[in-house]
C-alpha positions as CSV (number, residue, x, y, z in Angstrom):
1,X,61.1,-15.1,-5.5
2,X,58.7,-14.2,-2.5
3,X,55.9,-16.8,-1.3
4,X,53.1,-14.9,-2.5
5,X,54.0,-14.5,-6.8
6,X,54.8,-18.3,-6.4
7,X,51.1,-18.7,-4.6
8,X,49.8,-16.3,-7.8
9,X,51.8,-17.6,-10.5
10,X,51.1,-21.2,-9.4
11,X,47.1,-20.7,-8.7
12,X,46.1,-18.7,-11.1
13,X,48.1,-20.5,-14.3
14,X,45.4,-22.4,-15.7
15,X,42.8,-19.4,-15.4
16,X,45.5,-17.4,-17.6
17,X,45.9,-19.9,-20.3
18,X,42.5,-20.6,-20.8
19,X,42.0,-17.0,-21.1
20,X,45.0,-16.2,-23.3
21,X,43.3,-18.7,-25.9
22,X,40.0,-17.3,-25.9
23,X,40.1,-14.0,-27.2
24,X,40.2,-11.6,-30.5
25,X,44.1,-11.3,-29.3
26,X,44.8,-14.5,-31.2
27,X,44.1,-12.6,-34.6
28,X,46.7,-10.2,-34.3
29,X,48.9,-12.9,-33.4
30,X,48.3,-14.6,-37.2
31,X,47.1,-11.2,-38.4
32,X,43.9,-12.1,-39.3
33,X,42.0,-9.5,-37.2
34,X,39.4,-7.3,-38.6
35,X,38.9,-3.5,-37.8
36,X,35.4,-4.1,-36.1
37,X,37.2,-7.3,-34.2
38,X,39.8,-5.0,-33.3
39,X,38.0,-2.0,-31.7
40,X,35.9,-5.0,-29.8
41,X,39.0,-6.0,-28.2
42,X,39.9,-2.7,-27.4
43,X,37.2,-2.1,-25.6
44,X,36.0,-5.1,-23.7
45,X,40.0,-4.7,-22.6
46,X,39.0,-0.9,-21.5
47,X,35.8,-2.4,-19.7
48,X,38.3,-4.7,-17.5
49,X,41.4,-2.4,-16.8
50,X,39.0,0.4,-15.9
51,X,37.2,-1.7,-13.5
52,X,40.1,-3.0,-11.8
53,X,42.4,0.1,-11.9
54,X,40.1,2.1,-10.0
55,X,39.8,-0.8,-7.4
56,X,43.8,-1.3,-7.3
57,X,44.2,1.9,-6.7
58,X,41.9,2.8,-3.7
59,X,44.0,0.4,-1.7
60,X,47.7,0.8,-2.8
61,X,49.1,3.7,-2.5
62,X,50.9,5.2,-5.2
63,X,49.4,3.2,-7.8
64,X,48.7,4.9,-10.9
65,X,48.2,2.5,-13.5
66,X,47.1,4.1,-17.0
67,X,46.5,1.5,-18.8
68,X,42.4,1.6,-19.5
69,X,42.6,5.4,-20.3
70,X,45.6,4.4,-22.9
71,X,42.6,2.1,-24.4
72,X,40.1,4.8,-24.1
73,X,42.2,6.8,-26.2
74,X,43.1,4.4,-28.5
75,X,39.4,3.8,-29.1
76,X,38.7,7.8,-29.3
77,X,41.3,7.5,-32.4
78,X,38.8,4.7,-34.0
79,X,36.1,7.0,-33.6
80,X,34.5,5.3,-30.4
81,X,32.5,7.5,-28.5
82,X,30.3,5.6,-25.5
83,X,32.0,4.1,-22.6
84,X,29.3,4.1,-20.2
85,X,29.6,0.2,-19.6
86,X,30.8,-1.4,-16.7
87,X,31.6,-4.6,-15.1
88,X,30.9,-5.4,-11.6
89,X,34.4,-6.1,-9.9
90,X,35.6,-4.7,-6.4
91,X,38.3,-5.1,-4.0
92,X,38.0,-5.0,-0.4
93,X,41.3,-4.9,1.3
94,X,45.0,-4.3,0.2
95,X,45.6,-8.1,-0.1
96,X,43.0,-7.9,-2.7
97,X,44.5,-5.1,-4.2
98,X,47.7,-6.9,-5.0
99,X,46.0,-9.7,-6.3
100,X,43.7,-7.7,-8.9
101,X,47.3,-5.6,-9.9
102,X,48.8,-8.8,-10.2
103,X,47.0,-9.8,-13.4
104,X,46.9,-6.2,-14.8
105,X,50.4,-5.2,-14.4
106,X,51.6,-8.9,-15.6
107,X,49.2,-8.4,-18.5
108,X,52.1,-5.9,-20.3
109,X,54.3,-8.4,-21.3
110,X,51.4,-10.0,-23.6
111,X,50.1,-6.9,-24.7
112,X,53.8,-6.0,-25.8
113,X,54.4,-8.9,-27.6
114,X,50.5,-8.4,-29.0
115,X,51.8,-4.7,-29.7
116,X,54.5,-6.0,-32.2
117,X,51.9,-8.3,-34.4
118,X,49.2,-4.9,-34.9
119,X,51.5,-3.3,-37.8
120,X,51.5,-6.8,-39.4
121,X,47.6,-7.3,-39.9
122,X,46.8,-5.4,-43.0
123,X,42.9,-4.9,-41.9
124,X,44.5,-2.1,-39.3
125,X,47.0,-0.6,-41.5
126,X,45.1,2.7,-41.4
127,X,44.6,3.0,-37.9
128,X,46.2,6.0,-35.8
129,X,49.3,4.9,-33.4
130,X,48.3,3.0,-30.9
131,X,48.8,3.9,-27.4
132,X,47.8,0.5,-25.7
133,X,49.0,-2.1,-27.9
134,X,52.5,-0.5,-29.1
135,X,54.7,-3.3,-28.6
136,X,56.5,-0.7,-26.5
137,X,59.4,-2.3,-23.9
138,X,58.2,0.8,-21.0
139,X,55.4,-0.6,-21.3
140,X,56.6,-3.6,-18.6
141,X,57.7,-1.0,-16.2
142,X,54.9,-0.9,-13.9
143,X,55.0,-4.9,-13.8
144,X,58.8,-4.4,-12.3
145,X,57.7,-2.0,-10.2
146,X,55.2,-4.4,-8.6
147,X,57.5,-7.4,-8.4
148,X,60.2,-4.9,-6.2
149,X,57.1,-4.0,-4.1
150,X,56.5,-7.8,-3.6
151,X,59.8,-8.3,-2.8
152,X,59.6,-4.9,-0.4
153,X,57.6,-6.4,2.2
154,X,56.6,-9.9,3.9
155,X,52.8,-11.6,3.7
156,X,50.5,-13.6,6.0
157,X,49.2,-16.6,4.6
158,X,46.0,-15.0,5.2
159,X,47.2,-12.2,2.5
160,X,48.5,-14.8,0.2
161,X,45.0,-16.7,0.4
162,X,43.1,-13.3,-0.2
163,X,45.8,-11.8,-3.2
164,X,45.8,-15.2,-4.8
165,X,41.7,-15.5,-4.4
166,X,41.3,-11.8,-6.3
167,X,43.7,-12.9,-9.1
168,X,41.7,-15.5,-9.9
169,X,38.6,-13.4,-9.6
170,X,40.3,-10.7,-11.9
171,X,41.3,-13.5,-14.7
172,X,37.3,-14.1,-14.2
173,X,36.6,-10.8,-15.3
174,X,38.9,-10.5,-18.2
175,X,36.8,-13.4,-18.8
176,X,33.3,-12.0,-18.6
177,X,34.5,-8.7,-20.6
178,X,36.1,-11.1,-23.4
179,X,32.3,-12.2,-23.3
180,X,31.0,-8.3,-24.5
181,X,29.8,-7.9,-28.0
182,X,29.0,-4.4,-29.1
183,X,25.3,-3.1,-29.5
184,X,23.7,-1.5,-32.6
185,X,25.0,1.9,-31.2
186,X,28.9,1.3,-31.4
């Protein structure tokens, strides 16, 4: 595999286990989530895809990642109607790019295996098909799309530095959105 997803996988593998332990994802995994719990992680997962998705994509070409509007709609179906809230999260180059789409395009294989659990947790039995957590294969697509573009091209060490710095950064603001608790309004 190419020097930079070793430099990401390698660098960033404590942020993502940490992370992967501390969220509401863990109660669809033993299907002990709530509705309420449930739309929460819905949306602080909208609140970080749509801030990084628009970055990725003003710096890679082609990219066309769907995957907070999939959440948006997903939370339209539970009746959620304010998404006005954002997270501050940028990237400045390409190299940056590619780190950030890193974490969100690797992110599909978990929210595929996540997908599988939701029709097992009787607290969400009544909700509409979900478009984000499906447990749909096509959902990894994107992710092998990225890995041939890795492969595609060579990177500077100062590109490797700079992609594996933003993944870090992007775990971060998984992170900070995991953090979000609704208001009185939602």
């Amino acid at each position: 595999m190419t020097k930079i997803l070793d430099s990401l996988r390698e660098e960033t593998s404590v942020l993502h286990k940490e992370l992967e332990k501390d969220n509401l994802a863990n109660k669809i995994m033993v299907h002990s989530i709530k509705l309420e719990e449930y739309k929460l992680l819905l949306f602080q997962n909208f609140i970080a895809y749509k801030s990084a998705e628009s970055e990725i994509a003003k710096f890679l070409s082609g990219y066309n990642s769907d995957k907070y509007v999939r959440l948006e709609n997903d939370l339209r179906g539970l009746g959620f109607t304010d998404f006005s809230y954002d997270l501050n999260f940028s990237c400045a180059n390409e190299a940056e790019a590619i780190g950030a789409a890193y974490v969100i395009e690797g992110s599909a294989m978990g929210g595929m295996l996540i997908g599988k659990e939701v029709s097992n947790c009787n607290s969400l039995n009544a909700i509409p098909e979900q478009e984000f957590f499906n447990g749909n294969k096509s959902n990894v697509k994107a992710w092998n799309n990225y890995l041939k573009f890795l492969r595609s091209r060579d990177f500077t060490n100062h590109e490797i530095d700079l992609a594996t710095a933003k993944a870090k950064e992007t775990f971060l603001l998984f992170k900070d959105a995991f953090k979000v608790q609704f208001s009185n309004s939602y």
